[in-house]
Every structure is written in C-alpha cells, then in structure tokens.
Backbone and ligand atoms as CSV (ligand in chain L), in Angstrom:
chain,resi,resn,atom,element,x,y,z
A,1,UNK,N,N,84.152,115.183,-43.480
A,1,UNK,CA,C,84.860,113.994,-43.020
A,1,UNK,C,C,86.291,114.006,-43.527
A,2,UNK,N,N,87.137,113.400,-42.610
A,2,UNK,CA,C,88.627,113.776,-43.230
A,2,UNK,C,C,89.001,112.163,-43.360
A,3,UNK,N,N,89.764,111.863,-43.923
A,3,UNK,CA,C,90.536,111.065,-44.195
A,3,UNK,C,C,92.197,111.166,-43.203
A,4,UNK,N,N,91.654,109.394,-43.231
A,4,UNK,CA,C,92.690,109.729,-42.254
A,4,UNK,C,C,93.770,107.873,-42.296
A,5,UNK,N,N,94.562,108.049,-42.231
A,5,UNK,CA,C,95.702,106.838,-42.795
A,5,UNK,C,C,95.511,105.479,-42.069
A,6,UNK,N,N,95.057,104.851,-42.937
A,6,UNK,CA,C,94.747,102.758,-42.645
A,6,UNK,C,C,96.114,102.091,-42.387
A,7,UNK,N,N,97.503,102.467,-43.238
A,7,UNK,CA,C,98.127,101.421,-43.016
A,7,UNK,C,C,99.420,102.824,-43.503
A,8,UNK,N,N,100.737,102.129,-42.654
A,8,UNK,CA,C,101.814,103.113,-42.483
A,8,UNK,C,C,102.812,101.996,-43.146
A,9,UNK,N,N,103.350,102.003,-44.185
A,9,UNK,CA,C,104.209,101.323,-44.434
A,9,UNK,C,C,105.587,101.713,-44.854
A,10,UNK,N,N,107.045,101.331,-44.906
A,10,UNK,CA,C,108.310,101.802,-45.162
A,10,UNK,C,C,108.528,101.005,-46.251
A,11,UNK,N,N,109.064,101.298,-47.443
A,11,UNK,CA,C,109.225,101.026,-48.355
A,11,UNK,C,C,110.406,101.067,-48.728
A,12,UNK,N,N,111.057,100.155,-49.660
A,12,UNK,CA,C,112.562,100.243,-50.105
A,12,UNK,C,C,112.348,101.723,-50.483
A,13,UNK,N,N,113.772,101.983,-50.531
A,13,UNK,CA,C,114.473,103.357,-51.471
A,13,UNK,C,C,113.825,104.495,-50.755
A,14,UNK,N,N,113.867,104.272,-49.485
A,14,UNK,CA,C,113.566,105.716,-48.692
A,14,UNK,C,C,112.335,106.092,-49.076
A,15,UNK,N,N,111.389,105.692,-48.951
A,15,UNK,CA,C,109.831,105.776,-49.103
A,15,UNK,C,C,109.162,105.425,-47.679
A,16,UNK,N,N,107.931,106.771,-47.523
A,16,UNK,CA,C,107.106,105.924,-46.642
A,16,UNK,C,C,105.496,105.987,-47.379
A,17,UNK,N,N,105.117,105.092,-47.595
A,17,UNK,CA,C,103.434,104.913,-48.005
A,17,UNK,C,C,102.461,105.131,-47.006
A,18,UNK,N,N,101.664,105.930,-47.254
A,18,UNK,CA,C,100.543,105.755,-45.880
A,18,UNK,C,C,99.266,105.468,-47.058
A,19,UNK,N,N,98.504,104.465,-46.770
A,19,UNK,CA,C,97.290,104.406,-47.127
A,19,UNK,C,C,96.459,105.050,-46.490
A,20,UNK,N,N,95.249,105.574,-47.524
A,20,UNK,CA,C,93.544,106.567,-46.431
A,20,UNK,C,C,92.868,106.118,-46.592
A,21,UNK,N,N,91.721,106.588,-45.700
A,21,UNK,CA,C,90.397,106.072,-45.299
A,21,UNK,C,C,89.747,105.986,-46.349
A,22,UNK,N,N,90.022,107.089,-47.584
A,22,UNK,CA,C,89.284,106.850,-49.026
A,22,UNK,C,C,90.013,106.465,-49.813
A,23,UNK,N,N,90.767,105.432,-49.501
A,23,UNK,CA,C,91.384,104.289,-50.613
A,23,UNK,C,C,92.388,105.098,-51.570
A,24,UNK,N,N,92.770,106.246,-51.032
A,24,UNK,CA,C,93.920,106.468,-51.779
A,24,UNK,C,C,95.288,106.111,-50.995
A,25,UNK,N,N,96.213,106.409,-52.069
A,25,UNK,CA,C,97.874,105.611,-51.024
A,25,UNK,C,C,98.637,107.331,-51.928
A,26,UNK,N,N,99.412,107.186,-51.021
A,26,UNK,CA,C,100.422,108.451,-51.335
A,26,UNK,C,C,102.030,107.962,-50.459
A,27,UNK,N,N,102.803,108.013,-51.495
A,27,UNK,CA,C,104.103,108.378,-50.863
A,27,UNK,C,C,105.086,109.093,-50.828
A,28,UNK,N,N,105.874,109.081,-49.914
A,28,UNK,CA,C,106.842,110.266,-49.392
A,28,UNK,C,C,108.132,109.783,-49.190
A,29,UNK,N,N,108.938,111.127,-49.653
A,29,UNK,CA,C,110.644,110.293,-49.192
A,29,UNK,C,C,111.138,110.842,-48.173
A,30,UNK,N,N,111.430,110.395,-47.293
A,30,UNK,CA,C,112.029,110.102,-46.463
A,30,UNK,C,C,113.054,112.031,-45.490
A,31,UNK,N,N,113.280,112.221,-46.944
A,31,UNK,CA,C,114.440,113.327,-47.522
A,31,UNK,C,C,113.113,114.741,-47.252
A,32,UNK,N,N,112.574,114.226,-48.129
A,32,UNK,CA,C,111.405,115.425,-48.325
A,32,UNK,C,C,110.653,115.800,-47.144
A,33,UNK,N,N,109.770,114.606,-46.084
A,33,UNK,CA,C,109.386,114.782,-44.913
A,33,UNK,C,C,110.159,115.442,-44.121
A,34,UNK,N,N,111.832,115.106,-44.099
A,34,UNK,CA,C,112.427,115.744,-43.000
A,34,UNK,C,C,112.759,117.145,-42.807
A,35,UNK,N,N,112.662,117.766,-44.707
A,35,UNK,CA,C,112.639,119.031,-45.153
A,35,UNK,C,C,111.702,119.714,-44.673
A,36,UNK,N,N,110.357,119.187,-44.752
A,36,UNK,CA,C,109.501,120.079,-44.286
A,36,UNK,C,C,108.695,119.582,-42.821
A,37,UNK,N,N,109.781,119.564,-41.691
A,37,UNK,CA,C,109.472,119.306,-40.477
A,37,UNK,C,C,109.269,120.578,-39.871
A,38,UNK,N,N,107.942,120.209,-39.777
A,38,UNK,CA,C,107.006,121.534,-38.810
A,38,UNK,C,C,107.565,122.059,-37.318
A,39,UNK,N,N,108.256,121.493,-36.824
A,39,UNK,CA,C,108.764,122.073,-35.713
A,39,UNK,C,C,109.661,123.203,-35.470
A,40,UNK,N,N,109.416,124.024,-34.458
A,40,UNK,CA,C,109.775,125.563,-34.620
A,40,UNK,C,C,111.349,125.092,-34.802
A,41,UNK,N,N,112.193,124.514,-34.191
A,41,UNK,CA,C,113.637,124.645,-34.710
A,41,UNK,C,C,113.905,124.511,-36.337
A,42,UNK,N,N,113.236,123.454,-36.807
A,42,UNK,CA,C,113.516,123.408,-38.264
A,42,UNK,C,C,112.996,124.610,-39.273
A,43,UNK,N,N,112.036,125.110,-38.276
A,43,UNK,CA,C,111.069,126.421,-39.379
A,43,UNK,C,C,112.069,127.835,-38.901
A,44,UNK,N,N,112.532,127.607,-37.853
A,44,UNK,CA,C,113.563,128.830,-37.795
A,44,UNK,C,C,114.983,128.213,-38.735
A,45,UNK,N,N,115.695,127.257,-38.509
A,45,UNK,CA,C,116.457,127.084,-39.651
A,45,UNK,C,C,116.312,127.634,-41.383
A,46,UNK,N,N,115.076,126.833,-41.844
A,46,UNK,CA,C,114.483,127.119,-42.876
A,46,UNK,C,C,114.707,128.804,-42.900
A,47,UNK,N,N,114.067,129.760,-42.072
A,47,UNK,CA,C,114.018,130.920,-42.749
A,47,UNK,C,C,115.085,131.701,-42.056
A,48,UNK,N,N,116.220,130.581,-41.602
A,48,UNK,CA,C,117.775,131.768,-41.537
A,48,UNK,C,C,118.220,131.882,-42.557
A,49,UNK,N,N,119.122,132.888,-42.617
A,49,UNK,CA,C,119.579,133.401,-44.239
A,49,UNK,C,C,120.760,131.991,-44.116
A,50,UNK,N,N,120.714,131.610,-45.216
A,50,UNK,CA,C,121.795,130.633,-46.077
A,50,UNK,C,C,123.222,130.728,-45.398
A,51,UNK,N,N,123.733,129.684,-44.967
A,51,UNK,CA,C,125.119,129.567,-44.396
A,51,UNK,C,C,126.179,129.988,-45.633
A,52,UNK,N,N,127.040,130.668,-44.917
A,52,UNK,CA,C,128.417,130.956,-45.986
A,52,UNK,C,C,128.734,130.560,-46.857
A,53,UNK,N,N,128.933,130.386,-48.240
A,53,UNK,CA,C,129.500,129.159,-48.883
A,53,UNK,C,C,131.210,128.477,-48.701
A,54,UNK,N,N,131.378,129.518,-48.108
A,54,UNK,CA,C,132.833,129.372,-47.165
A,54,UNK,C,C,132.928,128.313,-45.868
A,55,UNK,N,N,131.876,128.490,-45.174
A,55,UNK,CA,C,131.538,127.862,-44.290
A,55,UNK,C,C,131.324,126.158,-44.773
A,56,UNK,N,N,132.144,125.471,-43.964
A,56,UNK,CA,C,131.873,124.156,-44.149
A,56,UNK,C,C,131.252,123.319,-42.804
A,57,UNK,N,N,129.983,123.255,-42.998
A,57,UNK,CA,C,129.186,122.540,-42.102
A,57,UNK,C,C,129.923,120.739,-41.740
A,58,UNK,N,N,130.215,120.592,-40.729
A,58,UNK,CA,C,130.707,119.593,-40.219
A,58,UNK,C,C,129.202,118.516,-40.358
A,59,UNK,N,N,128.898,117.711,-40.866
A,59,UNK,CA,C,128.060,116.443,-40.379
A,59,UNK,C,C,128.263,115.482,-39.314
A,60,UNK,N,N,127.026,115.585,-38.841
A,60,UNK,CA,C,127.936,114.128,-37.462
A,60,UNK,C,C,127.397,112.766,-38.225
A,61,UNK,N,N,128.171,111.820,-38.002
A,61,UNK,CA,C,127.794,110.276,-37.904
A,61,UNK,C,C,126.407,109.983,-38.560
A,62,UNK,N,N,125.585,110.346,-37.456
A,62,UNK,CA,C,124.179,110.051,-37.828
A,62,UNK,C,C,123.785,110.772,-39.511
A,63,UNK,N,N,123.990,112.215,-39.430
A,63,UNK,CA,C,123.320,112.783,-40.707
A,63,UNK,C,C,124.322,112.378,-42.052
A,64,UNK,N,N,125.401,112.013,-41.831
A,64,UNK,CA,C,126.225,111.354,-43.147
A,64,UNK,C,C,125.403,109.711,-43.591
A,65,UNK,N,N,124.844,109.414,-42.759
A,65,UNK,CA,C,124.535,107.973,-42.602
A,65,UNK,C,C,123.347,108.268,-43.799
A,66,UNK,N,N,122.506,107.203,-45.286
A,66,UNK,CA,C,121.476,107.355,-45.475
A,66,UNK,C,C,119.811,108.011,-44.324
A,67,UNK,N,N,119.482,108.789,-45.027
A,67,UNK,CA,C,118.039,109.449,-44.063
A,67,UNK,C,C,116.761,107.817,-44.005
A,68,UNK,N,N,116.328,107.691,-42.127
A,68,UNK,CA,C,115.776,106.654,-42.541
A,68,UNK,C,C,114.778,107.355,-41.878
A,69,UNK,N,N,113.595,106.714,-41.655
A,69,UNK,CA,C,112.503,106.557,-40.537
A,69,UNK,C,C,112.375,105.745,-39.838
A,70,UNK,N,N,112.368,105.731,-38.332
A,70,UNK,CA,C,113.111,104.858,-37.666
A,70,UNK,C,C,111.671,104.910,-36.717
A,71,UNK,N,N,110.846,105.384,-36.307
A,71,UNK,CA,C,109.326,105.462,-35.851
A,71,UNK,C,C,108.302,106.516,-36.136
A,72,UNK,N,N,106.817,105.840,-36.385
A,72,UNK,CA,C,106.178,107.340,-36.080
A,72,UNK,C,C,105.100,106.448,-35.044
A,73,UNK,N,N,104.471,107.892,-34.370
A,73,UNK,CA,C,104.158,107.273,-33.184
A,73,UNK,C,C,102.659,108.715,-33.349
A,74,UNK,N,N,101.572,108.147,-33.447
A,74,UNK,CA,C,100.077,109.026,-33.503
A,74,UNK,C,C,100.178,109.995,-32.354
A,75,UNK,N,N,99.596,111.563,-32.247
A,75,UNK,CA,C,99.608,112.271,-31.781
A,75,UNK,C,C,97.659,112.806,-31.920
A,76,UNK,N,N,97.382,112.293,-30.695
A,76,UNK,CA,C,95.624,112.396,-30.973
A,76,UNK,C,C,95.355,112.011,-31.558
A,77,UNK,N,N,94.574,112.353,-32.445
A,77,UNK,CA,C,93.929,111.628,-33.552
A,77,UNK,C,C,94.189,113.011,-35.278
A,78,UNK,N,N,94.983,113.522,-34.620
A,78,UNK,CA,C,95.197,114.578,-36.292
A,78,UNK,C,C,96.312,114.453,-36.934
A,79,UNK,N,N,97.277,113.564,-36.281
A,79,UNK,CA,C,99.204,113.941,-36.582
A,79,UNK,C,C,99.505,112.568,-35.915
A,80,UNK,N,N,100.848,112.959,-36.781
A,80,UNK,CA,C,101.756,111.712,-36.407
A,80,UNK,C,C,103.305,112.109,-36.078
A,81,UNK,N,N,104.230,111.642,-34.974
A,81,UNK,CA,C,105.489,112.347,-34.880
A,81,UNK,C,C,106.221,111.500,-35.520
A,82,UNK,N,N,107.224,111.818,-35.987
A,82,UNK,CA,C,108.377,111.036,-36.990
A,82,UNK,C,C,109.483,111.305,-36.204
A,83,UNK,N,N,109.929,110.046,-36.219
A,83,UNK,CA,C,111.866,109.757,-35.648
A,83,UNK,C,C,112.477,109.230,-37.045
A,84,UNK,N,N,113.594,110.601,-36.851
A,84,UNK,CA,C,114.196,110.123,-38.120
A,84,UNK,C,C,115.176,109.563,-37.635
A,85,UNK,N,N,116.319,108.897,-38.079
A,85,UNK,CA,C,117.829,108.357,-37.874
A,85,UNK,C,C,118.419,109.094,-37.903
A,86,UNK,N,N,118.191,110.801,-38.147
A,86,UNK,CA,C,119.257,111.429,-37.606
A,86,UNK,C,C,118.910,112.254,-36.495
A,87,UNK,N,N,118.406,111.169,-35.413
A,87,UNK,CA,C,117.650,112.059,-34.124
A,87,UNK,C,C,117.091,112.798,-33.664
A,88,UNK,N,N,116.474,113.372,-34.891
A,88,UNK,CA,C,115.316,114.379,-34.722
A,88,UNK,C,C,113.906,113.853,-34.573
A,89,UNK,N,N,113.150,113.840,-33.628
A,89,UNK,CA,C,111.652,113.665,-33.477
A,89,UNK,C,C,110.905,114.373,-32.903
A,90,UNK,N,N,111.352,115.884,-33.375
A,90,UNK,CA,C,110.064,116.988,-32.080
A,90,UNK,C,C,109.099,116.990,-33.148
A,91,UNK,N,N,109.269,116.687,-34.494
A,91,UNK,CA,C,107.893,117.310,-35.832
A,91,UNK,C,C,107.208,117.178,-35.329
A,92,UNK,N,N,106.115,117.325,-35.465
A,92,UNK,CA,C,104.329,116.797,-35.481
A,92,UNK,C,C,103.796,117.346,-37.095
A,93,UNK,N,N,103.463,116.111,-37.842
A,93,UNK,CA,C,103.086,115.944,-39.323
A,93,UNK,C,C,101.249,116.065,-38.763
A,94,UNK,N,N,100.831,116.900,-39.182
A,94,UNK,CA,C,99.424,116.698,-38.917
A,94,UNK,C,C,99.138,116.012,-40.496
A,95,UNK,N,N,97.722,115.056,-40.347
A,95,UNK,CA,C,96.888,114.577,-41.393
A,95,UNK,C,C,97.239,115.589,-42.694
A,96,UNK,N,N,96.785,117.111,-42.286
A,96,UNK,CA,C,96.592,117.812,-43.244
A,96,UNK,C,C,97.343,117.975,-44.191
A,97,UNK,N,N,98.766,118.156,-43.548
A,97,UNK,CA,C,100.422,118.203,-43.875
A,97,UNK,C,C,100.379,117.104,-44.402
A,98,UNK,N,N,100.028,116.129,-44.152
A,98,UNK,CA,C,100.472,114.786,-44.932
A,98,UNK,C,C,100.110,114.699,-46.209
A,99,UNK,N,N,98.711,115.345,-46.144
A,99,UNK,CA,C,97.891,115.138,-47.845
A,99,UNK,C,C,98.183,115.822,-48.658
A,100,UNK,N,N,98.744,116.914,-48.070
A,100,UNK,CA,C,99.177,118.317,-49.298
A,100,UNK,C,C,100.264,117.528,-49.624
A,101,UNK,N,N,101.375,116.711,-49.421
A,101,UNK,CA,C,102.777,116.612,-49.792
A,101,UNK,C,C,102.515,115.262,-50.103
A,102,UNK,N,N,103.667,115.110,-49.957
A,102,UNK,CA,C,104.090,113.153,-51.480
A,102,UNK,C,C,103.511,113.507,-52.250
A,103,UNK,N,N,103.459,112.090,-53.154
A,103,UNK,CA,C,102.793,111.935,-54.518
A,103,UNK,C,C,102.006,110.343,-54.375
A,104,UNK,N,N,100.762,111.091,-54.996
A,104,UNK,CA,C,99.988,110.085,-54.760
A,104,UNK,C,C,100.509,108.652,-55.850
A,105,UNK,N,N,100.200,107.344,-55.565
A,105,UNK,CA,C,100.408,106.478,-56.291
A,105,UNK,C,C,98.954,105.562,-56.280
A,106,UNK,N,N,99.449,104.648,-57.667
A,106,UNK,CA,C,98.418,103.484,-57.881
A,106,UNK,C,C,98.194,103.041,-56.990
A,107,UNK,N,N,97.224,101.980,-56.028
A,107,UNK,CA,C,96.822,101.342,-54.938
A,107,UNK,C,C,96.568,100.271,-55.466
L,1,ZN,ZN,ZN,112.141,119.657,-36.888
C-alpha cells in the first residue's frame, strides 16, 4: 500500500507541506522541488557541463522574482504537476519522488 498525500498546503517562507495517508507531513522548498524537476528539459540542463564562469546568464523578470508555487494539479493517481512562478510546469513529481525528498516534520 502506498501512501499517498491528504492535504497540500503552501506555507510561509517558500515551503510546501503535503500531509500522507500514514499521518506523516513532510516539507519542501520551493527552491529544492524546482531543482529536481523531472522533466527531460531540466534533466538535460542538469547534466550539461556548467556554463562559463565568464558567461553571464541574463535572468528574465519572472526568475529574479522570489521562487513561488503558483499550482499543482494531480496527474492520475501517482504524481502531481507543479507551476512554478517562473513558468515552468512540464515536471511530473510522482508520489515516489515526493517521499524520497523534503524533510519530514512534526504533525
Ligand atoms: Zn522541468
């Protein structure tokens, strides 16, 4: 039997809490989820070699802005997709992904 998240909540200071089916709560920042977004563009980013240190990456608007979560929206019944505020929402966070990462807290 898997466990699987009762209540999705946003929390000050760039936190999201998901409560589980077995009464544990775990949360996540905001920062960290978007790091490890499963979608093939971000997993090919991830394993390009390191930009120049010469190179100065321009930010637009959105990614200078604090990182928020702005929706997640269930995908079947295993995953959940995340819209971040800086317009990215192809992820798909499966359950599984969710439990390995955050840190669990008191309930
Ligand atoms: Zn992504």
């Amino acid at each position: 039997m898997h466990a699987y998240p009762t209540k999705l909540e946003l929390a000050p200071d760039s936190y999201l809490v998901i409560s589980w089916s077995d009464g544990t709560r775990r949360r996540y920042r905001f920062g960290e989820l978007r790091d490890i977004c499963p979608c093939a563009t971000c997993r090919e980013k991830r394993n390009a070699p390191p930009p120049s240190p010469l190179e100065l990456r321009i930010l637009s608007p959105q990614e200078a802005q604090p990182l928020r979560i702005n929706g997640m929206q269930p995908v079947g019944n295993y995953a959940y997709s995340i819209a971040f505020s800086d317009g990215h929402d192809t992820g798909i966070f499966t359950l599984e992904l969710l439990r390995s990462v955050g840190e669990e807290v008191a309930s």
